[in-house]
N, C-alpha and C positions, 0 to 999 in steps of 0.2 A: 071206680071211674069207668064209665063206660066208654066204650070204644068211637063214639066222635067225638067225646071229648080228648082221648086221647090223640087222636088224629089231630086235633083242631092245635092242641097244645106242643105237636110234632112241628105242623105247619108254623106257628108263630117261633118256635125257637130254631127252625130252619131260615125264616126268615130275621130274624136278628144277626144270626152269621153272616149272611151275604151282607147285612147293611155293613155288618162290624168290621170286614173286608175289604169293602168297599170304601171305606173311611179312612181304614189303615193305611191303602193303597195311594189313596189322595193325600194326604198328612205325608205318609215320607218324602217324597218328591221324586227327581228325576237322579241319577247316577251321571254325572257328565263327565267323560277322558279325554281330558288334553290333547286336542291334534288326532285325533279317536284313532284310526290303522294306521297310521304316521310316528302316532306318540309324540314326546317328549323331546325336544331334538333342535339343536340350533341349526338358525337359517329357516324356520319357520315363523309367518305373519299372523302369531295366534290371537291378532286383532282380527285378520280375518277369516279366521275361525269361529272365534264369539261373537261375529256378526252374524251366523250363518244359524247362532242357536238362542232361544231362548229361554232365560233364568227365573226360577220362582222360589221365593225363601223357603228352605227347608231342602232344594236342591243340594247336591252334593257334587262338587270340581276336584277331580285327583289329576295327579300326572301320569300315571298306570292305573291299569284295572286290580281291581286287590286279588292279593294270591290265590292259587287256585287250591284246596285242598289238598292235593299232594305235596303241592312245595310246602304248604306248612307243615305237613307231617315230615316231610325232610329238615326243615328246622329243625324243629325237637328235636329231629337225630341227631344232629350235627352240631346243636349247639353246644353241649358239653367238651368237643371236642376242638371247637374252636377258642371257648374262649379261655384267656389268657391273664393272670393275675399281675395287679400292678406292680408287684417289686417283678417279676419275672420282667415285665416291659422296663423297668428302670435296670436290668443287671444286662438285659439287649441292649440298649441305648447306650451304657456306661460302655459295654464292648466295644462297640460302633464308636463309639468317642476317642476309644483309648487306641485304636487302630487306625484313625482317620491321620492319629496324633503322628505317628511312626514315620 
């Protein structure tokens, strides 16, 4: 192969990328948060909020922004230590019950 062609064959699969990119980026849509610096929160008119933005299918509406890679890494930590097996919640509860009773 000589060398414009391989040039020529750099240039068309550079340009594939950008288009491929470029696509990707339009196809997902927009990220849109609830009440955006305000958040999630009663006593807000998040009619007029979503008057203020506009929607196109494939957009995405959350109430928060998703976690931030640290906090998920503190999950994982923490999740074994939280959680909690259902007879262990039934033998709390039966406690609670039998003490409420007294």
């Amino acid at each position: 192969m000589s060398v414009s062609a391989f040039r020529l064959s750099f240039l068309c699969l550079l340009l594939l990328e950008c288009v491929v990119a470029t696509v990707t980026t339009l196809v997902r849509g927009t990220d849109h948060i609830v009440g955006a610096n305000r958040g999630w929160n009663p006593g807000i008119n998040y009619t007029l909020w979503a008057n203020n933005h506009t929607f196109y299918i494939g957009d995405l509406i959350r109430k928060c922004p998703p976690p931030s890679p640290s906090s998920q890494s503190l999950i994982k930590l923490l999740k074994p230590h939280l959680q909690i097996s259902r007879e262990r919640l039934r033998q709390l509860h039966h406690l609670r019950s039998s003490r409420e009773l007294e």
